[in-house]
TILOTOR-617343 format. One record per atom (N, C-alpha, C): residue number from 1; x, y, z negated. Coordinates in nm, 2 decimals. Layout:
<NUM,<X,Y,Z>>
...
END
This chain:
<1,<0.07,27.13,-18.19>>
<1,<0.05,26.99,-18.17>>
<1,<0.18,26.93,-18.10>>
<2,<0.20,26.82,-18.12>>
<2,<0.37,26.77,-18.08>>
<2,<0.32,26.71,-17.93>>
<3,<0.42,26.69,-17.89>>
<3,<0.40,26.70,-17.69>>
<3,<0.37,26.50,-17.69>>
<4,<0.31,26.45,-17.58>>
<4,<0.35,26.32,-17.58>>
<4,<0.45,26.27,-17.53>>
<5,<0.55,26.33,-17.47>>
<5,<0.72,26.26,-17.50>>
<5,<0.76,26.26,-17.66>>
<6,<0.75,26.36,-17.72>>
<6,<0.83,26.37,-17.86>>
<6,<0.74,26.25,-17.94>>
<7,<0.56,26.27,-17.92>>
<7,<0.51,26.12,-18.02>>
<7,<0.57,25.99,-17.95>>
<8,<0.62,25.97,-17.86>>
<8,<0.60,25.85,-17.76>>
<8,<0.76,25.80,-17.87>>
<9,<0.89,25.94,-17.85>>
<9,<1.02,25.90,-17.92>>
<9,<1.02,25.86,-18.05>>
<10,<0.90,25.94,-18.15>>
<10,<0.88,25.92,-18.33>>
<10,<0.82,25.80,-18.31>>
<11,<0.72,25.71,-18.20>>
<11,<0.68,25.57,-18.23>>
<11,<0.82,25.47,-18.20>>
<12,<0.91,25.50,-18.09>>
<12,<1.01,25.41,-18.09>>
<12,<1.10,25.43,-18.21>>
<13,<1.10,25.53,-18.25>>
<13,<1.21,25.55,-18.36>>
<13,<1.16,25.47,-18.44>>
<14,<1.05,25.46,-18.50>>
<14,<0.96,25.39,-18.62>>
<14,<1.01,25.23,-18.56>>
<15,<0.97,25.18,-18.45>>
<15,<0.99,25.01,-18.45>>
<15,<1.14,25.04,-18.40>>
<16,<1.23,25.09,-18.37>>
<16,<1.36,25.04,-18.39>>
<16,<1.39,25.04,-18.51>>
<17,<1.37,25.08,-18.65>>
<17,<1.39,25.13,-18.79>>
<17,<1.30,24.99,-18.84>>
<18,<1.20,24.94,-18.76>>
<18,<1.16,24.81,-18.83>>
<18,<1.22,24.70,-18.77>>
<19,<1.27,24.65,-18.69>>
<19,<1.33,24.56,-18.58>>
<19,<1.40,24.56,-18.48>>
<20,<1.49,24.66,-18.43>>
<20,<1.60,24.71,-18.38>>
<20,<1.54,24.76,-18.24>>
<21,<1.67,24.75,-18.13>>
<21,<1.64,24.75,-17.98>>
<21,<1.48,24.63,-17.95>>
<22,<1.52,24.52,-18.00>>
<22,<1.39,24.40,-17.94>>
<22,<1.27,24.44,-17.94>>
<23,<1.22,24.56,-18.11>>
<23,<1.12,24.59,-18.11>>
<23,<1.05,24.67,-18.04>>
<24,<1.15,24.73,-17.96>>
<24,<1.12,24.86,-17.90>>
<24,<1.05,24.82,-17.80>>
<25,<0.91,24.83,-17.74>>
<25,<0.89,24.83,-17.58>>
<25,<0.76,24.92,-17.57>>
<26,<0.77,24.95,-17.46>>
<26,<0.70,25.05,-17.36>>
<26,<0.56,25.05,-17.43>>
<27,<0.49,24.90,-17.42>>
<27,<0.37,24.87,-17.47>>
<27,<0.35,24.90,-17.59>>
<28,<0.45,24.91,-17.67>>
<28,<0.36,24.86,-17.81>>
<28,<0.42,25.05,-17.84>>
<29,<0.49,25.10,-17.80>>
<29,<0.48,25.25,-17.82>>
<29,<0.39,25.30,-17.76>>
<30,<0.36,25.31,-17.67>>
<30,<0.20,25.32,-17.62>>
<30,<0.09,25.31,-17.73>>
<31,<0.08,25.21,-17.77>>
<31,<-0.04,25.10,-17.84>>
<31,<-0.01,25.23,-17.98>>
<32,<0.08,25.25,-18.03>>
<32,<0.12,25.29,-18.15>>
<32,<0.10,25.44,-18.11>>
<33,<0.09,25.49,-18.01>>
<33,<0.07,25.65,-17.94>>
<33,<-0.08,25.68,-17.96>>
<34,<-0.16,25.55,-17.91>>
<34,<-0.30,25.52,-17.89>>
<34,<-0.31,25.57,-17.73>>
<35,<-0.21,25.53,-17.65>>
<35,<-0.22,25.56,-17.48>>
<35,<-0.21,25.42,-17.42>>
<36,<-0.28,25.42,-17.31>>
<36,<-0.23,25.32,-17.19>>
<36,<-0.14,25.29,-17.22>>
<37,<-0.09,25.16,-17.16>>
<37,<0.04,25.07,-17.20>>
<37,<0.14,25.10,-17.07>>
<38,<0.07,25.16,-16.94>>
<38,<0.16,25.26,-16.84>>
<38,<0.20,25.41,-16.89>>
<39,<0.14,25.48,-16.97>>
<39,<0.15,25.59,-16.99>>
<39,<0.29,25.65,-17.03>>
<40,<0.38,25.53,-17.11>>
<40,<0.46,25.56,-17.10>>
<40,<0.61,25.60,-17.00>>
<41,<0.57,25.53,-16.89>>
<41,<0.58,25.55,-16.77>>
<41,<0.62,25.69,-16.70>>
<42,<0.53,25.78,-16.77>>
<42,<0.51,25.87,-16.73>>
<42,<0.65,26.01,-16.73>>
<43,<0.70,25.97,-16.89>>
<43,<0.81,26.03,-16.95>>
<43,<0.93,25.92,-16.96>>
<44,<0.93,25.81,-16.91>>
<44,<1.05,25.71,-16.91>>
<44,<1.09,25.59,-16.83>>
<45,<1.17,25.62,-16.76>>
<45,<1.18,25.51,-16.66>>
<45,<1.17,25.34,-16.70>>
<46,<1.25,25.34,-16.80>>
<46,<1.19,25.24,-16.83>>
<46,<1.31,25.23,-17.02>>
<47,<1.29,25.09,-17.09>>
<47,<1.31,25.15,-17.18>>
<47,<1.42,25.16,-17.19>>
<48,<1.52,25.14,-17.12>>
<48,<1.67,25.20,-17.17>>
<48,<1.67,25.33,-17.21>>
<49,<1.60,25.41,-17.11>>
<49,<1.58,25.56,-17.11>>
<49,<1.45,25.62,-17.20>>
<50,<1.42,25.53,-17.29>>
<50,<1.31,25.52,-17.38>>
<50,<1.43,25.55,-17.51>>
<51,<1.52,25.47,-17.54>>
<51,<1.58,25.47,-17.65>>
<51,<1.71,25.53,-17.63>>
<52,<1.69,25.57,-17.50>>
<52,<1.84,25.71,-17.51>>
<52,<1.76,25.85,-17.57>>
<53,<1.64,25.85,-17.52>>
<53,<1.54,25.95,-17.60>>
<53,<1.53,25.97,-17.78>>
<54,<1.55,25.84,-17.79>>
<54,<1.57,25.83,-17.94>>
<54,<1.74,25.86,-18.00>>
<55,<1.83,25.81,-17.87>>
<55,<1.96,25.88,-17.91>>
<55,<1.97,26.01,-17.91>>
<56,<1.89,26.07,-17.81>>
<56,<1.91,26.21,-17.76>>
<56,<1.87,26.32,-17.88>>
<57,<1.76,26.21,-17.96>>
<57,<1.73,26.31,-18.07>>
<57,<1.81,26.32,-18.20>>
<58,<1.88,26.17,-18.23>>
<58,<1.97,26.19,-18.35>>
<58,<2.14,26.25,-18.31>>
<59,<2.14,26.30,-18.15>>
<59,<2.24,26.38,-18.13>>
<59,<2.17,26.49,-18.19>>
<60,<2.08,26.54,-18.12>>
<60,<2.04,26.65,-18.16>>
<60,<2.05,26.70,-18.31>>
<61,<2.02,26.63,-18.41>>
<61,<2.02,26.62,-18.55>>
<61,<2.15,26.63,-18.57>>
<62,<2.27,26.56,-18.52>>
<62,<2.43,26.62,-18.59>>
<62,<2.46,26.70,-18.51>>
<63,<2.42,26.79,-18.36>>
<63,<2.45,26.87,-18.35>>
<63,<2.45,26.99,-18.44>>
<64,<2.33,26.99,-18.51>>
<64,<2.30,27.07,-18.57>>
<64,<2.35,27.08,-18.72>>
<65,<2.38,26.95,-18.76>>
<65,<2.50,26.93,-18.88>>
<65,<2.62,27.01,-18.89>>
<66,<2.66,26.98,-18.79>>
<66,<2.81,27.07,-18.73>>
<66,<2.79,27.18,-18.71>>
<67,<2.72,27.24,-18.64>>
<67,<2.66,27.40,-18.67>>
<67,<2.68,27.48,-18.79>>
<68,<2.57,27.40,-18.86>>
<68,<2.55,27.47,-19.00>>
<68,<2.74,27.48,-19.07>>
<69,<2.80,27.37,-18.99>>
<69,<2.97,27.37,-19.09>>
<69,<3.03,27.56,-18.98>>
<70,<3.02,27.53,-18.85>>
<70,<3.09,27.62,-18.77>>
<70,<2.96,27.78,-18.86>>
<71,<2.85,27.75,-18.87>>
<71,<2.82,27.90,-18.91>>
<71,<2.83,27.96,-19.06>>
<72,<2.91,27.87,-19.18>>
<72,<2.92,27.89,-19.27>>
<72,<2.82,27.88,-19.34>>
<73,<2.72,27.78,-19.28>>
<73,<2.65,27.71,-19.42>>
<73,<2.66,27.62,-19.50>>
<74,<2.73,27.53,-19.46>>
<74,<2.77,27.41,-19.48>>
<74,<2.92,27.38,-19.51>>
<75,<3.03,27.29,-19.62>>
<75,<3.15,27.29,-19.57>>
<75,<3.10,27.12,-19.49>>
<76,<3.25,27.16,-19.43>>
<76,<3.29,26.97,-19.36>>
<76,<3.23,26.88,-19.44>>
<77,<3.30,26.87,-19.54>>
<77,<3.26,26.73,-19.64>>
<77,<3.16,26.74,-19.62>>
<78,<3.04,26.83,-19.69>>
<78,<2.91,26.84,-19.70>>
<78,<2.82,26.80,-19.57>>
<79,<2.88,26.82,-19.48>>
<79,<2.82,26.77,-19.31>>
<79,<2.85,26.61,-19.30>>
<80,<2.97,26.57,-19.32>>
<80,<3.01,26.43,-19.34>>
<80,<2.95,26.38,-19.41>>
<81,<2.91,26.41,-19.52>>
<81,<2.83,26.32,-19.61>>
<81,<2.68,26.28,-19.55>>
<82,<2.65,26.39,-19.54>>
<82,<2.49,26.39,-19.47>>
<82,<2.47,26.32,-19.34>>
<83,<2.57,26.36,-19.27>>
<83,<2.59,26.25,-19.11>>
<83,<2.63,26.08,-19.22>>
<84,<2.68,26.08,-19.28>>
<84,<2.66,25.93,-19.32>>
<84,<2.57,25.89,-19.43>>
<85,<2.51,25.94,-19.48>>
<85,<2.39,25.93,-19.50>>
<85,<2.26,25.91,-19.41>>
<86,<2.26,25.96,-19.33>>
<86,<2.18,25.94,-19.18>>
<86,<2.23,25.81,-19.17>>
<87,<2.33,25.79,-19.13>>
<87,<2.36,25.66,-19.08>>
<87,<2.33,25.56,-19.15>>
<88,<2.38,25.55,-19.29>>
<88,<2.33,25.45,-19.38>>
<88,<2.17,25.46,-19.38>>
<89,<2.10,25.54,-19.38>>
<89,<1.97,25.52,-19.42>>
<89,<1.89,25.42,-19.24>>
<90,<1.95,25.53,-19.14>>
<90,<1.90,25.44,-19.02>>
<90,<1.96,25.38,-18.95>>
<91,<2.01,25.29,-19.00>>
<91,<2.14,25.18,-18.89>>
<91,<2.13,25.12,-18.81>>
<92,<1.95,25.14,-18.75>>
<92,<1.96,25.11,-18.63>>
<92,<1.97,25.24,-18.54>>
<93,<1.89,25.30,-18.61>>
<93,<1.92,25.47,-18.50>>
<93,<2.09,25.49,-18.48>>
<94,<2.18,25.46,-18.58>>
<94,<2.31,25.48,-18.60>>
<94,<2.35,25.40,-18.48>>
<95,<2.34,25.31,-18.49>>
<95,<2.39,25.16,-18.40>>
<95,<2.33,25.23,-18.24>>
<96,<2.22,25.27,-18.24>>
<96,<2.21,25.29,-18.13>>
<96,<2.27,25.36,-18.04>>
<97,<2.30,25.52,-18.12>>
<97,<2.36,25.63,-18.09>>
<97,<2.52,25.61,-18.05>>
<98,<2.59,25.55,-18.15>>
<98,<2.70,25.54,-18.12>>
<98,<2.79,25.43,-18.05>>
<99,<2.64,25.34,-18.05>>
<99,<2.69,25.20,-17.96>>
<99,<2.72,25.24,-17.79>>
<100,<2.75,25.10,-17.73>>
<100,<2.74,25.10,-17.59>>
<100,<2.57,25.14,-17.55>>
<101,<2.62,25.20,-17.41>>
<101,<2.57,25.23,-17.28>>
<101,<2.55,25.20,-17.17>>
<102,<2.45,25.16,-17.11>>
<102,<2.46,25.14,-16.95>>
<102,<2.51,25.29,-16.91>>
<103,<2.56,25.28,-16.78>>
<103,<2.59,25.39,-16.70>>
<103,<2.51,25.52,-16.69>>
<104,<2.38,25.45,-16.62>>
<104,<2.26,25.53,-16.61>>
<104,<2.23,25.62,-16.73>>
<105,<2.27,25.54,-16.85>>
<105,<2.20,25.61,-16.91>>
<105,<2.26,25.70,-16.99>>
<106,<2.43,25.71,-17.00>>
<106,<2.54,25.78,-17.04>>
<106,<2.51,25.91,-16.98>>
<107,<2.49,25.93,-16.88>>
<107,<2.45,26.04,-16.83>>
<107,<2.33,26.11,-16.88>>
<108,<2.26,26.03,-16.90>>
<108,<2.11,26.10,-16.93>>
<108,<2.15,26.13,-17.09>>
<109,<2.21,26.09,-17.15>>
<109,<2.29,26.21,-17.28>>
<109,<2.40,26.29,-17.29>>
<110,<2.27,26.44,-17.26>>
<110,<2.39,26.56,-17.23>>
<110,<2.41,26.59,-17.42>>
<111,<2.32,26.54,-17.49>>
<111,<2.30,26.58,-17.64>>
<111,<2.45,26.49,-17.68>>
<112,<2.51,26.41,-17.67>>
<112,<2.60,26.34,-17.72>>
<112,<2.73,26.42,-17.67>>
<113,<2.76,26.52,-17.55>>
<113,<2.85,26.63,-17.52>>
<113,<2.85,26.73,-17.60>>
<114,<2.71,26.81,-17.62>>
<114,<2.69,26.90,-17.74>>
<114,<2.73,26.86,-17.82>>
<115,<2.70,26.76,-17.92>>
<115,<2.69,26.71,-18.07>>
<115,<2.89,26.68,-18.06>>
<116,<2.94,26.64,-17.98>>
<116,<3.12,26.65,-17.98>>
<116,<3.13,26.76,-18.01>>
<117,<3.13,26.84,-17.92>>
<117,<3.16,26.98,-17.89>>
<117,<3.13,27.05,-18.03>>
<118,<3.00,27.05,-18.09>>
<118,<2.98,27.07,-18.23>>
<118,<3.05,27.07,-18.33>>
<119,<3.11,26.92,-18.33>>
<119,<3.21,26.86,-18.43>>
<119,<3.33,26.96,-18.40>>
<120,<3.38,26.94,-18.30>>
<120,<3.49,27.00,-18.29>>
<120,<3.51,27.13,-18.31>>
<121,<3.40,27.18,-18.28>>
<121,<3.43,27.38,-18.36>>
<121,<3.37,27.32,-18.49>>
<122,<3.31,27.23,-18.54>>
<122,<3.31,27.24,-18.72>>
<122,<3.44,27.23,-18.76>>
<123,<3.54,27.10,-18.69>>
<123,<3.66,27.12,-18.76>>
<123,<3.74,27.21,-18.75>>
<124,<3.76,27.32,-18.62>>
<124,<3.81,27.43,-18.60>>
<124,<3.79,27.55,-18.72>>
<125,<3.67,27.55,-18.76>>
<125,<3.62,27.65,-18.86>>
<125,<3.65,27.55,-19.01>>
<126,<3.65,27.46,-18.99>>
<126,<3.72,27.43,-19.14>>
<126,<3.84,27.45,-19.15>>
<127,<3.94,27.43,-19.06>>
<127,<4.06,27.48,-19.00>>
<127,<4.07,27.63,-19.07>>
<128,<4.03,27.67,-19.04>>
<128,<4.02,27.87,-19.05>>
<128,<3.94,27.86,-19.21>>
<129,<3.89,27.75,-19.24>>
<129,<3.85,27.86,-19.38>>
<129,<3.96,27.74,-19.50>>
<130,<4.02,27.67,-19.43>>
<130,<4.12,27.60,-19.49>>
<130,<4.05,27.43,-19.55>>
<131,<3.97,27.42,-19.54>>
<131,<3.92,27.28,-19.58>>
<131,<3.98,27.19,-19.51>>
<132,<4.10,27.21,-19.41>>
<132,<4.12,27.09,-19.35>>
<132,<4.30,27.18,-19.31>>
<133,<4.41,27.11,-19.30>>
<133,<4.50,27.20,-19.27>>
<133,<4.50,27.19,-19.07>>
<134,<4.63,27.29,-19.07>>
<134,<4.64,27.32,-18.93>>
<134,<4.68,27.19,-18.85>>
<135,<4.68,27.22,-18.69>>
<135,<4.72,27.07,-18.61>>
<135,<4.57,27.08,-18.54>>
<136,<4.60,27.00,-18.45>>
<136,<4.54,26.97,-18.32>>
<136,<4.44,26.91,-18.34>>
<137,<4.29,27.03,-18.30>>
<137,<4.18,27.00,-18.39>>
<137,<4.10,26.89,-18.30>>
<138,<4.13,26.89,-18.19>>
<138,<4.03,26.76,-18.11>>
<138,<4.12,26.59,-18.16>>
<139,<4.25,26.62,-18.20>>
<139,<4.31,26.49,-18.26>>
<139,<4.26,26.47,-18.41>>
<140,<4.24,26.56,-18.49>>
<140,<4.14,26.56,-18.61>>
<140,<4.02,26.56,-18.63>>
<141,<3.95,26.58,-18.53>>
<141,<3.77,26.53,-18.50>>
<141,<3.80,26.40,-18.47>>
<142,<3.89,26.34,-18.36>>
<142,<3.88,26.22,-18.32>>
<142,<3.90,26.13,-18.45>>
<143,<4.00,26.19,-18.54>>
<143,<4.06,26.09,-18.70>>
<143,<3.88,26.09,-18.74>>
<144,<3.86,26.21,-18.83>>
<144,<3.79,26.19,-18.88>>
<144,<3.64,26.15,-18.85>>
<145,<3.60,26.19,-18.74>>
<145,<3.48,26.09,-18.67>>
<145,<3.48,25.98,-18.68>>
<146,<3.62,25.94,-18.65>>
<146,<3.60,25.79,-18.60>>
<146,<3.61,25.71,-18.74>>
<147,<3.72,25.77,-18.84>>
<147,<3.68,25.73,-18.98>>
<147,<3.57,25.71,-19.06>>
<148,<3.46,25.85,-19.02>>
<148,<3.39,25.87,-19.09>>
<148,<3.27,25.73,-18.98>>
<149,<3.26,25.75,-18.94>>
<149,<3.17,25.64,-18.83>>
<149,<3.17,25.46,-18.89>>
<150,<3.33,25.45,-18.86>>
<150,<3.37,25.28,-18.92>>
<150,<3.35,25.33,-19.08>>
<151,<3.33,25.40,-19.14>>
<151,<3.31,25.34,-19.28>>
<151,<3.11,25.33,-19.27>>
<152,<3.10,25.41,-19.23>>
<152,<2.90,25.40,-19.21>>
<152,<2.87,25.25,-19.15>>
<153,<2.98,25.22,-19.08>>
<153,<2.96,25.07,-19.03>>
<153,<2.96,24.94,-19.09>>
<154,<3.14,25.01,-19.20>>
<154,<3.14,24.93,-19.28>>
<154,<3.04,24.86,-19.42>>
<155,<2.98,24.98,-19.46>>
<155,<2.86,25.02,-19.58>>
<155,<2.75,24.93,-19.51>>
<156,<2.70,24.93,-19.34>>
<156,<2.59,24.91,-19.30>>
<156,<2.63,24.72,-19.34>>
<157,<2.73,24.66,-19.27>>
<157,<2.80,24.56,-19.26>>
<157,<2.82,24.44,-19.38>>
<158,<2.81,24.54,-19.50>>
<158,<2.80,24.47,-19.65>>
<158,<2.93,24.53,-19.66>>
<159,<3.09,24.53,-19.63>>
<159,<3.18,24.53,-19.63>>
<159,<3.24,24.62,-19.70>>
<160,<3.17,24.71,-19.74>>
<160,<3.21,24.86,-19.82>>
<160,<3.10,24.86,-19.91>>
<161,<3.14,24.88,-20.05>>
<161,<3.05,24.95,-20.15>>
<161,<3.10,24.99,-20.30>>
<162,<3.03,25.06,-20.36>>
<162,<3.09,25.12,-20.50>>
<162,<3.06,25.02,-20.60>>
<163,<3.15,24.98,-20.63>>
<163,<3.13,24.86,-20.72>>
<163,<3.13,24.71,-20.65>>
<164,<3.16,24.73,-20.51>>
<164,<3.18,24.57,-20.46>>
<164,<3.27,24.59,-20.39>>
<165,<3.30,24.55,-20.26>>
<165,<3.45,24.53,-20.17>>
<165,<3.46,24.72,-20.17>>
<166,<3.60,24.66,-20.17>>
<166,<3.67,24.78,-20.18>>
<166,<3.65,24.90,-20.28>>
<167,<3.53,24.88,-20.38>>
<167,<3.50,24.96,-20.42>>
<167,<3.51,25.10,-20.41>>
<168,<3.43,25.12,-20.33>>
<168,<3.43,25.25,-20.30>>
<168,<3.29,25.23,-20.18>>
<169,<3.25,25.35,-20.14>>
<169,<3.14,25.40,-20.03>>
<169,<3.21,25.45,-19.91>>
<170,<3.10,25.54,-19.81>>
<170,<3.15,25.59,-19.71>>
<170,<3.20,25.72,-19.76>>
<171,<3.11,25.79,-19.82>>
<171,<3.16,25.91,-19.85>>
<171,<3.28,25.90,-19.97>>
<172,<3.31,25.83,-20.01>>
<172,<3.46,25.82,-20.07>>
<172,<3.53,25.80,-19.95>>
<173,<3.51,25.73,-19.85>>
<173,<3.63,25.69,-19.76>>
<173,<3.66,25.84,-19.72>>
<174,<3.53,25.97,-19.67>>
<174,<3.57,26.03,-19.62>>
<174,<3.64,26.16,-19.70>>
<175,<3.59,26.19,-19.83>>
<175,<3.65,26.24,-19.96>>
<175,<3.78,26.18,-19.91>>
<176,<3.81,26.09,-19.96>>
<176,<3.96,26.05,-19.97>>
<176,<4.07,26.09,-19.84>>
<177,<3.99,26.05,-19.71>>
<177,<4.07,26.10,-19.61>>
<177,<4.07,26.25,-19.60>>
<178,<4.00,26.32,-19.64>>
<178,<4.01,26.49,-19.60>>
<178,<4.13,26.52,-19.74>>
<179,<4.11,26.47,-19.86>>
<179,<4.20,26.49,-19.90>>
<179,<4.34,26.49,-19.88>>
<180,<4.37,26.34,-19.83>>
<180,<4.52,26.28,-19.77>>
<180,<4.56,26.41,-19.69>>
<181,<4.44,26.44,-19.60>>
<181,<4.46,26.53,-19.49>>
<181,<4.53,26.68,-19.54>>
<182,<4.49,26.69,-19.70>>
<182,<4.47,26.83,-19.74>>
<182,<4.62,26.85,-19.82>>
<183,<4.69,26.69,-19.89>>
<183,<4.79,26.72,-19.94>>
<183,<4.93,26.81,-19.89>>
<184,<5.01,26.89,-19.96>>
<184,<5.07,26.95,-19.94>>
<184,<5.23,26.88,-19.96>>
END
């Protein structure tokens, strides 16, 4: 049976995915838990730290993207695509995760240190199996993250698509950039 912090995070994930941060509150996750409208209380100070819970989980999910590249299940691309796919499908989970932070609550995501740290031995190990050439792998996580991120923003934005501006997607942007990366 799943714990009541983890149902308490899958009900906010659901109303941010229908109505962003606004729809998110304490009460109506509760109401949606089928608990007291304090109960939530119990596991969240309040909701900033209600929807760092929901960030904490979609780190958790590309930590584990980057994994699967660092343990040889996955190449890069194939982890990139799927991290923006995530994003395109949940743009508000996306928005949330990679948006701003209160202070307080920067801290309370140790998963957003992991999920770096992840990235960065995935591009190290694509490094080594050659998907990506040699050079300074935390300045090539920084390229390609941050590439791969603004084009999920772009797509989310209207501003990018296959067959409209720019013709092209996210996962072409990031195809295209590993390529540039790859010419000789």
């Amino acid at each position: 049976m799943t714990d009541t912090r983890t149902r308490l995070v899958e009900a906010a994930a659901a109303l941010l995915d229908e109505g962003g941060p606004s729809a998110v509150t304490l009460r109506e996750v509760a109401g949606r838990v089928g608990l007291s409208h304090n109960a939530p209380y119990r596991h969240f100070k309040d909701k900033d730290m209600l929807l760092a819970g929901i960030a904490e989980r979609e780190l958790v999910v590309s930590r584990q993207n980057w994994q699967a590249v660092v343990d040889g299940n996955m190449t890069l691309i194939d982890a990139l695509r799927e991290h923006l796919r995530r994003a395109i499908a949940w743009p508000e989970r996306f928005s949330l995760t990679y948006g701003p932070w209160p202070a307080a609550v920067k801290h309370a995501l140790t998963s957003g240190t992991e999920a770096q740290q992840a990235f960065l031995s995935a591009v190290v190990a694509a490094q080594a199996r050659g998907e990506l050439p040699p050079g300074e792998p935390e300045r090539l996580a920084r390229l390609i993250l941050a590439t791969a991120n603004g084009a999920a923003t772009q797509v989310i934005n209207g501003h990018l698509a296959r067959g409209g501006k720019w013709n092209g997607d996210a996962e072409d942007v990031v195809t295209d950039l590993l390529a540039f990366l790859n010419r000789d």
